[in-house]
BAVEXZA-935741 format. One record per atom (N, C-alpha, C): x, z, y; residue in one letter. Coordinates in steps of 0.1 Angstrom, whole numbers, padded with zeros to 4 digits, always signed. Example, Ala and Ser with C-alpha at 12.3 -4.5 7.8 and 13.67 -1.06 7.14 Angstrom:
REM BAVEXZA-935741
+0132+0078-0057A
+0123+0078-0045A
+0132+0078-0033A
+0128+0071-0022S
+0137+0071-0011S
+0129+0079+0000S
REM end
This chain:
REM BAVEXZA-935741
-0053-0698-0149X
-0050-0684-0152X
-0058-0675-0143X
-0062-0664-0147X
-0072-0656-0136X
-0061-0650-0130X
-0066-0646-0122X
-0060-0630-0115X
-0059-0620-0117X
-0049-0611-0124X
-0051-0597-0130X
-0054-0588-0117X
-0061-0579-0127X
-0066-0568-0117X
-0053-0560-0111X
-0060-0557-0099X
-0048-0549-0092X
-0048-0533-0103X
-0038-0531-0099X
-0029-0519-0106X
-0033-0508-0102X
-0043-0500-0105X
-0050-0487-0096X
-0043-0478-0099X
-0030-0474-0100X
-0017-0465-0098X
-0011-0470-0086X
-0004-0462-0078X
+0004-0462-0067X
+0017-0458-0071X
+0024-0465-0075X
+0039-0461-0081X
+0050-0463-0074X
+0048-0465-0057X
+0057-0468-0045X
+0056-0455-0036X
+0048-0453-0030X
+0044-0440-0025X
+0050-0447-0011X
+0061-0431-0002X
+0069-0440+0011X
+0076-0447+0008X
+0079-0456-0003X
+0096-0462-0008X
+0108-0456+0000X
+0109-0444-0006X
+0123-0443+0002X
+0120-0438+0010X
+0113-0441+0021X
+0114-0437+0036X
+0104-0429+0039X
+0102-0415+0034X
+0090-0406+0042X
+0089-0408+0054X
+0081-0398+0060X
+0078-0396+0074X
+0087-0385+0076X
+0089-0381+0089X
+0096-0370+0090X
+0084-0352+0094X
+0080-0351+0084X
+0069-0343+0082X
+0068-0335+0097X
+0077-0332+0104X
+0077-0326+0116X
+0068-0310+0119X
+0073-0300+0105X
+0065-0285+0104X
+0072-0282+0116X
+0055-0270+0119X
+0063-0267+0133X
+0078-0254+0133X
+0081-0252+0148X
+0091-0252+0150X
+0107-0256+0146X
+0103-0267+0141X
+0116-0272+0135X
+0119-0268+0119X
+0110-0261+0109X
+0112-0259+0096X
+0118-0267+0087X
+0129-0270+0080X
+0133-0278+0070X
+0124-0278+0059X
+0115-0266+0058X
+0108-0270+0044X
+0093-0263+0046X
+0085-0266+0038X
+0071-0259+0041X
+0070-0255+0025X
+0071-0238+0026X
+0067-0233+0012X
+0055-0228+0011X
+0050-0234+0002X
+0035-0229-0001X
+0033-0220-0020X
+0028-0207-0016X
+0026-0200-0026X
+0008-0201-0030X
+0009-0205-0041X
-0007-0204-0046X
-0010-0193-0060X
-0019-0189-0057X
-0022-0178-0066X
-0039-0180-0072X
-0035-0187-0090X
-0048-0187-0090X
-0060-0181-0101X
-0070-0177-0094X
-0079-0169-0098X
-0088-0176-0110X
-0086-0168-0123X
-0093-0177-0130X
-0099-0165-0143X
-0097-0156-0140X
-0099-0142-0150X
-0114-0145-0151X
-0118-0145-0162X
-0131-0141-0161X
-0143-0154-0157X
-0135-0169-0155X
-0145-0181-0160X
-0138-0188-0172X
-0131-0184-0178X
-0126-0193-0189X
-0134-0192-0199X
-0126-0202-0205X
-0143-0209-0221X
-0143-0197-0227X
-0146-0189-0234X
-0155-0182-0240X
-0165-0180-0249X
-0164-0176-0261X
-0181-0170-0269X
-0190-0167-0261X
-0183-0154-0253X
-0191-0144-0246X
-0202-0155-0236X
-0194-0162-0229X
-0197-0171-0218X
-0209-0182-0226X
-0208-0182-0236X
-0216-0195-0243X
-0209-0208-0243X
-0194-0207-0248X
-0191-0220-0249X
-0188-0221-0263X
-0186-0232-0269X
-0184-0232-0283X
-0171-0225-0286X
-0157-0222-0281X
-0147-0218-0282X
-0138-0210-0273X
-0133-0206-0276X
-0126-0192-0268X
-0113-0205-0260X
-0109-0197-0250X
-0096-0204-0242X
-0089-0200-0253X
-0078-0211-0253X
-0064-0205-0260X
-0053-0208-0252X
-0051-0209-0240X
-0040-0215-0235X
-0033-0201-0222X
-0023-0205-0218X
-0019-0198-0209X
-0018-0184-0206X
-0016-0177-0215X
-0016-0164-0218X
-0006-0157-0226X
-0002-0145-0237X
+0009-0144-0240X
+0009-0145-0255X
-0003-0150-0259X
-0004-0149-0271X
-0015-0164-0274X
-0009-0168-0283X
-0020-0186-0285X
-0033-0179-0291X
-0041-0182-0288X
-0056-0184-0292X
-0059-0195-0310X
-0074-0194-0304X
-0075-0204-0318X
-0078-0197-0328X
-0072-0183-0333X
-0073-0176-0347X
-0088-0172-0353X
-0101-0171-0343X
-0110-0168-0346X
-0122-0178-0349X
-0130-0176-0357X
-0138-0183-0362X
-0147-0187-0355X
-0155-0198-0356X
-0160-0201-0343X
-0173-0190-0348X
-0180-0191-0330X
-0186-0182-0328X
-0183-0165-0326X
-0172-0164-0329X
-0167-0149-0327X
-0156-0151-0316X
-0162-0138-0311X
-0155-0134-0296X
-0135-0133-0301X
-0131-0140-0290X
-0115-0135-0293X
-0112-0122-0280X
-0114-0111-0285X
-0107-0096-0279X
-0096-0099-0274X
-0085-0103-0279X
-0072-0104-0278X
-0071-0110-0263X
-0075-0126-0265X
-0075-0132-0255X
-0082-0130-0244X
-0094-0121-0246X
-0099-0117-0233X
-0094-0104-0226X
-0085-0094-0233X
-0080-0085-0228X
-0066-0087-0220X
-0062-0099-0228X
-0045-0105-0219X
-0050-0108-0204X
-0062-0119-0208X
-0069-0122-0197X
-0074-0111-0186X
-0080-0102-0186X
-0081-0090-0185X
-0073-0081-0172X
-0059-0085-0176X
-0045-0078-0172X
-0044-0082-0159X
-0049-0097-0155X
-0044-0102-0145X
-0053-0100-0132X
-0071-0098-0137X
-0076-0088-0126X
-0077-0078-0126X
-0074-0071-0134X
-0074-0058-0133X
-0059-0051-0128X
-0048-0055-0131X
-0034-0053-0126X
-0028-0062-0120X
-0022-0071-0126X
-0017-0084-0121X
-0017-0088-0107X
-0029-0087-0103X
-0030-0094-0087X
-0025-0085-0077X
-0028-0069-0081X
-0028-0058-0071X
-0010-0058-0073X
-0004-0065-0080X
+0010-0065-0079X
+0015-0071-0069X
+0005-0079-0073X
+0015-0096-0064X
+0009-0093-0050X
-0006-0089-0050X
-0008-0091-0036X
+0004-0080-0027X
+0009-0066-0031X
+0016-0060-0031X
+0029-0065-0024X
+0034-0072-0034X
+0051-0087-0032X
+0042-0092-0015X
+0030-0099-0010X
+0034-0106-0006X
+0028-0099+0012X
+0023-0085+0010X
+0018-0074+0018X
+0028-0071+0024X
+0037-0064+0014X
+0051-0057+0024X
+0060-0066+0029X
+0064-0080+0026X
+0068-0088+0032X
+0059-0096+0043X
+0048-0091+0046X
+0043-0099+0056X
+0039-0117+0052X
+0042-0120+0040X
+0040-0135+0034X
+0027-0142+0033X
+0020-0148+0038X
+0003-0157+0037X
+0009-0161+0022X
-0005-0164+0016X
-0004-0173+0002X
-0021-0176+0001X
-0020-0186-0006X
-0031-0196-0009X
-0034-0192-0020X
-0055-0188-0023X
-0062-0192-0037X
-0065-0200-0045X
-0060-0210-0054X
-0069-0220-0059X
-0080-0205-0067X
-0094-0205-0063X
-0102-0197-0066X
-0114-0207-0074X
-0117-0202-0085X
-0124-0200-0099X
-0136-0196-0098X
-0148-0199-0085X
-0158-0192-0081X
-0166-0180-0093X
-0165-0182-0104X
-0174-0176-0111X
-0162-0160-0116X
-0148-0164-0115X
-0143-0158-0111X
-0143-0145-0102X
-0143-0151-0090X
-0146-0146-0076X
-0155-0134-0078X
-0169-0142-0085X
-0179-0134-0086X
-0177-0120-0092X
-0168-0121-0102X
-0166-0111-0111X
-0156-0103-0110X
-0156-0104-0097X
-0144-0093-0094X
-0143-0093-0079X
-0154-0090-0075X
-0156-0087-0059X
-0148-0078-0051X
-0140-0069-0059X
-0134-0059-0050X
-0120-0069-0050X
-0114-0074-0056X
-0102-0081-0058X
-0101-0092-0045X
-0114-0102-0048X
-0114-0110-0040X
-0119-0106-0025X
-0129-0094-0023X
-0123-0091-0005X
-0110-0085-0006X
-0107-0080-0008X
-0094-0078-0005X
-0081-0090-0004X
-0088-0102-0014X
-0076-0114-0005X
-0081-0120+0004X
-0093-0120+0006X
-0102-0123+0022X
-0094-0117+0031X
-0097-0101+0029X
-0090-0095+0040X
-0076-0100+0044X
-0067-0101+0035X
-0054-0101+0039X
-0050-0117+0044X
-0060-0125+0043X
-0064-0138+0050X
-0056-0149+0041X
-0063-0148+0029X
-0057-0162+0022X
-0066-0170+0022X
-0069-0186+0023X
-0072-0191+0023X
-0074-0197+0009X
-0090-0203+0004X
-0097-0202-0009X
-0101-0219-0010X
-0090-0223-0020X
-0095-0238-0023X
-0099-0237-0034X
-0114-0245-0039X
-0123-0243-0048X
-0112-0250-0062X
-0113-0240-0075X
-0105-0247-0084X
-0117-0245-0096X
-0129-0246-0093X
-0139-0250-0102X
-0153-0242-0097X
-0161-0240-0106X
-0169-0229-0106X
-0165-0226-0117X
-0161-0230-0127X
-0152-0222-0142X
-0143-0231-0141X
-0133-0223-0153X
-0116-0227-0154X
-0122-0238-0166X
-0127-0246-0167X
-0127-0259-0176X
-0126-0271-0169X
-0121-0281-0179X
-0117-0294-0181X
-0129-0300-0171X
-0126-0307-0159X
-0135-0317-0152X
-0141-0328-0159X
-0127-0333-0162X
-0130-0346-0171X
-0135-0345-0183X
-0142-0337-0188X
-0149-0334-0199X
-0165-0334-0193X
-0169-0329-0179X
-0180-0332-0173X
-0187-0343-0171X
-0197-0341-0172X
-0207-0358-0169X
-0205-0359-0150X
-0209-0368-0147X
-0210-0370-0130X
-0217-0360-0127X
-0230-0358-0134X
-0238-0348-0124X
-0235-0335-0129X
-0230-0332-0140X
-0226-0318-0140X
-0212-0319-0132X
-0209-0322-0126X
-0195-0321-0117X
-0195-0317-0108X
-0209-0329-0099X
-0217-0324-0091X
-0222-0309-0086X
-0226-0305-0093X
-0236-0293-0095X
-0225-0286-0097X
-0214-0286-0106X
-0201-0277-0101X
-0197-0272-0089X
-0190-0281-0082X
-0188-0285-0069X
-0190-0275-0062X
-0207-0280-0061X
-0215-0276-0047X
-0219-0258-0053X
-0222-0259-0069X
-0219-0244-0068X
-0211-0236-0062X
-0190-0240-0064X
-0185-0234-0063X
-0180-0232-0049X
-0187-0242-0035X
-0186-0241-0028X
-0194-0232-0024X
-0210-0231-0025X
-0218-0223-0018X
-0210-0206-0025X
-0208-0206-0034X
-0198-0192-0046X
-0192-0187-0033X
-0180-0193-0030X
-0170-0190-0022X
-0171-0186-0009X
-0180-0194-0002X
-0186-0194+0013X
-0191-0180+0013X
-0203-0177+0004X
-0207-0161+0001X
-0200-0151+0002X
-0188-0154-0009X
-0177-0140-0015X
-0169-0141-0001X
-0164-0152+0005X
-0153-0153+0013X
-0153-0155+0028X
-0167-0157+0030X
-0173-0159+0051X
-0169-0172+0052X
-0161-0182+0047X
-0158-0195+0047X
-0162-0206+0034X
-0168-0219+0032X
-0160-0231+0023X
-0148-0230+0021X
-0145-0234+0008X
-0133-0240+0007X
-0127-0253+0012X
-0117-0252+0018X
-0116-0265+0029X
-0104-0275+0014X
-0101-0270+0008X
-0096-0278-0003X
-0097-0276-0018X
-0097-0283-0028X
-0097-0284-0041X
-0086-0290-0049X
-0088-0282-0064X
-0080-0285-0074X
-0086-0282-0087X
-0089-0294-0096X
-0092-0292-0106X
-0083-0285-0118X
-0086-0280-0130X
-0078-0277-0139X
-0071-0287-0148X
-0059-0287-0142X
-0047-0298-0149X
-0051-0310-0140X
-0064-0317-0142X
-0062-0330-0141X
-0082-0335-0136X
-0081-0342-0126X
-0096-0344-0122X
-0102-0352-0131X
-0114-0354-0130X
-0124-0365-0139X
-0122-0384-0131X
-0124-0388-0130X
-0127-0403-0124X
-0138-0398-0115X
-0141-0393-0117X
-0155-0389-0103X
-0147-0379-0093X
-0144-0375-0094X
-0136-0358-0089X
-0135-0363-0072X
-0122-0370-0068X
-0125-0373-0055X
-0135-0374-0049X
-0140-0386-0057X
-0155-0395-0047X
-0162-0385-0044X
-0167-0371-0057X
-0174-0366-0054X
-0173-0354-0042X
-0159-0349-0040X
-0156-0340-0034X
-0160-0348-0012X
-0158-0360-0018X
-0160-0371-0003X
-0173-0371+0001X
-0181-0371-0009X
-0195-0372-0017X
-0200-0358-0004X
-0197-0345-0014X
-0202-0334-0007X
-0198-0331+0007X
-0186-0333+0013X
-0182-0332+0027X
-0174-0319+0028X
-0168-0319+0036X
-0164-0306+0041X
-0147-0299+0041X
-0143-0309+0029X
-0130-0307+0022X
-0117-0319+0030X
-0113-0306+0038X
-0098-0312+0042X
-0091-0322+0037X
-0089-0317+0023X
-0080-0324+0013X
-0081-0321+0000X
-0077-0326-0013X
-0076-0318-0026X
-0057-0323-0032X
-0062-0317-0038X
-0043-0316-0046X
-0040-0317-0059X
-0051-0323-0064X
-0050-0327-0078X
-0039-0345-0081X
-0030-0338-0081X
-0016-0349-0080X
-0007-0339-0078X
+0003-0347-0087X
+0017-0340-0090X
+0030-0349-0084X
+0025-0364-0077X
+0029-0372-0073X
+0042-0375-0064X
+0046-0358-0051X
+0052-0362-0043X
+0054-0350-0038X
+0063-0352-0028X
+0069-0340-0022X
+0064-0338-0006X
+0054-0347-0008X
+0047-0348+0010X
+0036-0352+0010X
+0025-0348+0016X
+0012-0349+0015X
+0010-0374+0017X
+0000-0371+0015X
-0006-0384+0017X
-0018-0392+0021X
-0021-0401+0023X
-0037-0406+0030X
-0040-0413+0020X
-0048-0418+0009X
-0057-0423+0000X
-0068-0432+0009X
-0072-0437+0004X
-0088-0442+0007X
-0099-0439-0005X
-0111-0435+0000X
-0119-0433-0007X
-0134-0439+0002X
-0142-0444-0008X
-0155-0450-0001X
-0150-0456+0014X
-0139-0464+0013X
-0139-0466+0026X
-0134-0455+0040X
-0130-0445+0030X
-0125-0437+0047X
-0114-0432+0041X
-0105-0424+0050X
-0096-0416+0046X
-0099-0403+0041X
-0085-0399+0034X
-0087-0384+0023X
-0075-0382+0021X
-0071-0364+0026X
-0058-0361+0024X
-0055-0357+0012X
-0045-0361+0004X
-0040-0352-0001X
-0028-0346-0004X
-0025-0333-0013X
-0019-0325-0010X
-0009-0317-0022X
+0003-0327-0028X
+0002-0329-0036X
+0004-0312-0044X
+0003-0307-0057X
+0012-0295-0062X
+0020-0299-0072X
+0025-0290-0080X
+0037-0286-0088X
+0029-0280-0102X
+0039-0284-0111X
+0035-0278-0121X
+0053-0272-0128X
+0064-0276-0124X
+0075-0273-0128X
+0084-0258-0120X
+0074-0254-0107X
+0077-0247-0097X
+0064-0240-0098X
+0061-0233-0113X
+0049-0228-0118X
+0051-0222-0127X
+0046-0207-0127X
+0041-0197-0137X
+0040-0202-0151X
+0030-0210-0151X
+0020-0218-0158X
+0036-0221-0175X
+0045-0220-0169X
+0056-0222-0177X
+0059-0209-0189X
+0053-0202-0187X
+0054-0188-0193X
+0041-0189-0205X
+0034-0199-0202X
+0022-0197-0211X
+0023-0206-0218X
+0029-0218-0214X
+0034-0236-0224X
+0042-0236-0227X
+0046-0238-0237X
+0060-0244-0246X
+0062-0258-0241X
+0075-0263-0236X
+0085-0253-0236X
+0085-0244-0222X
+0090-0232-0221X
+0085-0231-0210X
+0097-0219-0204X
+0098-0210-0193X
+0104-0201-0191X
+0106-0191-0199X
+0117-0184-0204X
+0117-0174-0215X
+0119-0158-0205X
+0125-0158-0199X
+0119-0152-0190X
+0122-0148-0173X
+0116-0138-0165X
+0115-0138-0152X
+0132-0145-0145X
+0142-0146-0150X
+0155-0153-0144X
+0150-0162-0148X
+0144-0173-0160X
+0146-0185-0155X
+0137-0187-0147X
+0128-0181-0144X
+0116-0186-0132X
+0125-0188-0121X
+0129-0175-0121X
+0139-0171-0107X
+0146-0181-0102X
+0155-0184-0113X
+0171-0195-0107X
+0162-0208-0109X
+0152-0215-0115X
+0145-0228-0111X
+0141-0229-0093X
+0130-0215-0091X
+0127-0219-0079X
+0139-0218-0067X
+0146-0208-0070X
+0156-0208-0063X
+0167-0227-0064X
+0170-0230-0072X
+0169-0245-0071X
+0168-0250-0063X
+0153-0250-0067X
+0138-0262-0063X
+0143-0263-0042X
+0137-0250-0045X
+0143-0243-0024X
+0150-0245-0020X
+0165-0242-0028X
+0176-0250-0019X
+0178-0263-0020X
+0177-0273-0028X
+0177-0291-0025X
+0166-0291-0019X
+0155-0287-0016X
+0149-0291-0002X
+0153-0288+0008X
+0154-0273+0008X
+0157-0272+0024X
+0170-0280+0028X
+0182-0281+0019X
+0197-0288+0020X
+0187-0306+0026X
+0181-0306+0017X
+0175-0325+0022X
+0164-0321+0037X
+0161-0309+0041X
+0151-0306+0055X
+0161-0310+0060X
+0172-0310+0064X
+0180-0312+0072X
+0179-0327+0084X
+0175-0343+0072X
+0169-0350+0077X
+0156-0352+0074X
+0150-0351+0061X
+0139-0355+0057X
+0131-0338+0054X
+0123-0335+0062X
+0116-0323+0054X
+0109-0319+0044X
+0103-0313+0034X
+0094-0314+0025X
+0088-0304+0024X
+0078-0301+0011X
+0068-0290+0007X
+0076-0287-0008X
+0073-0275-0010X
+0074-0272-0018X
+0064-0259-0021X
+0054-0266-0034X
+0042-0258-0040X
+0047-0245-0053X
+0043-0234-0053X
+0044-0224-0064X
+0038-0223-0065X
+0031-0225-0079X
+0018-0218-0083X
+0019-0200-0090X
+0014-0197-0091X
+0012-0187-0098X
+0001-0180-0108X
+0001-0167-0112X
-0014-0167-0122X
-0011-0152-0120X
-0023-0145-0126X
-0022-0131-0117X
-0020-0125-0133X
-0023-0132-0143X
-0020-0125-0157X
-0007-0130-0165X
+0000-0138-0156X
+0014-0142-0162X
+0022-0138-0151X
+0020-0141-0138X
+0038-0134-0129X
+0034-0120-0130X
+0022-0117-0129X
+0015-0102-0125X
+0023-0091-0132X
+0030-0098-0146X
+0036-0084-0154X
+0049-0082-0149X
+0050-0072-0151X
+0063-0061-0144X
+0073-0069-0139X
+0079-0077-0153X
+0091-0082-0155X
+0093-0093-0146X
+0085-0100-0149X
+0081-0110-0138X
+0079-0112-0124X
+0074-0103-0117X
+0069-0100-0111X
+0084-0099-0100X
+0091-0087-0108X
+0103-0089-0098X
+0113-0098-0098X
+0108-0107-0110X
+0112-0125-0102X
+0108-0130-0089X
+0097-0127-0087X
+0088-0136-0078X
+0093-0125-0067X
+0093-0111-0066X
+0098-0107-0054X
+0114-0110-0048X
+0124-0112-0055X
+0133-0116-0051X
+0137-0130-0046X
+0127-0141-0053X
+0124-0156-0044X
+0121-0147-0033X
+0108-0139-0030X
+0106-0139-0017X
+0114-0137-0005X
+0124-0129-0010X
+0133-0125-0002X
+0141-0131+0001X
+0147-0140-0011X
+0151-0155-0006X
+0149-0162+0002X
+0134-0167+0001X
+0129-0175+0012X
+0132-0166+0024X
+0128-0156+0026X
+0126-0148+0039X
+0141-0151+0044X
+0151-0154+0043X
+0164-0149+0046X
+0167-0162+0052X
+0158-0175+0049X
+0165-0185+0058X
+0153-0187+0070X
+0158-0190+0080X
+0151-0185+0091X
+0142-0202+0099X
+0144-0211+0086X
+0139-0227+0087X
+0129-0229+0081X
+0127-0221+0068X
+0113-0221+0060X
+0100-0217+0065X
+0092-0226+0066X
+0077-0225+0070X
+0067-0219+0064X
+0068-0205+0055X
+0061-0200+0045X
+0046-0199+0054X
+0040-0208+0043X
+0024-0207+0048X
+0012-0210+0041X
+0001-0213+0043X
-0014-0219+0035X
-0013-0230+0033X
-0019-0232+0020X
-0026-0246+0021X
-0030-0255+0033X
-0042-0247+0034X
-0049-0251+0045X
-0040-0255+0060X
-0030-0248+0062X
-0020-0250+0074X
-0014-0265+0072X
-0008-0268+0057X
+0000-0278+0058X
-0011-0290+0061X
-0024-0289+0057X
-0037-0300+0053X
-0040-0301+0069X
-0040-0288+0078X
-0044-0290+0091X
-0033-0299+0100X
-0018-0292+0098X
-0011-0301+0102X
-0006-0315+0098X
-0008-0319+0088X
-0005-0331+0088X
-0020-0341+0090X
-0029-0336+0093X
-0043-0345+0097X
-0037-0345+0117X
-0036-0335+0121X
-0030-0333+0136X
-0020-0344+0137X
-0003-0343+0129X
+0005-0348+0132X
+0008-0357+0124X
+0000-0363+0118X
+0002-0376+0111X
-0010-0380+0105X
-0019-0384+0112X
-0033-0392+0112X
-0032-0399+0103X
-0045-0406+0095X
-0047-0421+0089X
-0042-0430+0097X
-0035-0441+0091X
-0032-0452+0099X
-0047-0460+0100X
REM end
């Protein structure tokens, strides 16, 4: 009988027994808010792609014939650089709160006053493409050439690389290697896996990653089935926050929000997401911070073995 191949899923993770994450000052929980920029690289006529986006927005796509522009969908789209963001960045100004970009370089480009201004207010920019399309639909070397676009993209618009990545939905089979490939990158976060970052191996070395959320996400407003409205966002993350922080007690964790500047960004919503904040703010254990912070600290305080 041969030897079956080993199982290239990891379906144990810490068994049970994390590490004890150890955020500083003693934090029960590390909340990480991400906000991401994607207005303005999605598939598109206009853009030269065979088909318009239809996803994630307030109205499904699809109705138009190919080769004609969908209006509709690029005006929803629309909402979230042009209004949307200057809300949220707003929510997270007056409360003094950091939050993380997964940033859409081609994006970026297209809306230069938006994006200095989250420079300025010091968010930290993990590359989430050079466009909002499928990775795994890329060849190797168009992935490549992604990549390194949307790094040199960001480094320009932002004075820095992005020290982490996240593909849309789901990486290609190349995605890592390649990101190890180019250098430079902390960690990436394409994994829905865990509630605590982790070490991989890749080409033989170590690679952080960092996992996110998709249930403690906006992203629910645009998918069936999904949030109907800003209270259920509300009372989920509210949830999600307190059985961590209640389990930070011995075991600490992360907890990821994503967000989208053309779905929380509307009114209604919007003062969902400000009243989590104030939640969070009120317990004086929560580690509200960057990406990049949790990626720095757990390389500091909990090394590759």
């Amino acid at each position: 009988m041969s030897t079956p191949e080993p199982y290239p899923r990891d379906m144990v993770g810490y068994g049970g027994k994390p590490p004890h994450a150890a955020w500083p000052n003693g934090a029960k929980i590390a909340v990480n808010f991400v906000l991401n920029v994607e207005e303005g690289s999605e598939s598109s006529v206009l853009h030269g792609d065979p088909r318009n986006e239809s996803a994630l927005s307030e109205a499904v796509g699809g109705r138009h014939p190919a080769g004609e522009r969908d209006l509709g969908i690029e005006s929803l789209y629309e909402y979230g650089s042009r209004a949307g963001v200057w809300r949220i960045l707003k929510l997270f100004r007056d409360r003094g709160l950091p939050f993380t970009i997964y940033a859409c370089a081609q994006a970026l480009e297209r809306n230069p006053v938006s994006t200095a201004a989250l420079a300025e207010y010091g968010c930290d920019f993990a590359g989430h493409g050079w466009r909002w399309i499928n990775h795994f639909e890329l060849s190797e070397a168009e992935e490549r050439e992604h990549i390194a676009r949307a790094v040199e993209t960001i480094e320009r618009l932002t004075g820095a690389p992005p020290a982490g990545w996240y593909c849309r939905y789901a990486p290609s089979a190349n995605t890592r290697r390649l990101l190890v490939e180019h250098g430079g990158f902390l960690y990436d976060s394409d994994a829905y896996n865990d509630d605590l970052p982790y070490w991989v191996e890749v080409d033989g070395g170590p690679h952080l990653v960092v996992p996110y959320a998709l249930d403690t996400n906006d992203v629910k407003f645009g998918a069936p089935p999904g949030y109907g409205s800003g209270e259920d966002f509300f009372r989920h993350l509210i949830d999600s926050f307190d059985q961590l922080y209640e389990e930070g007690a011995e075991a600490p964790k992360m907890l990821s929000i994503g967000l989208h500047q053309r779905l929380v960004g509307r009114p209604g919503r919007a003062r969902a997401l400000a009243r989590f904040l104030d939640h969070v703010k009120a317990h004086d254990r929560a580690w509200v911070c960057r990406r990049i912070d949790i990626a720095r600290h757990w390389h500091a305080a909990h090394p590759p073995a």
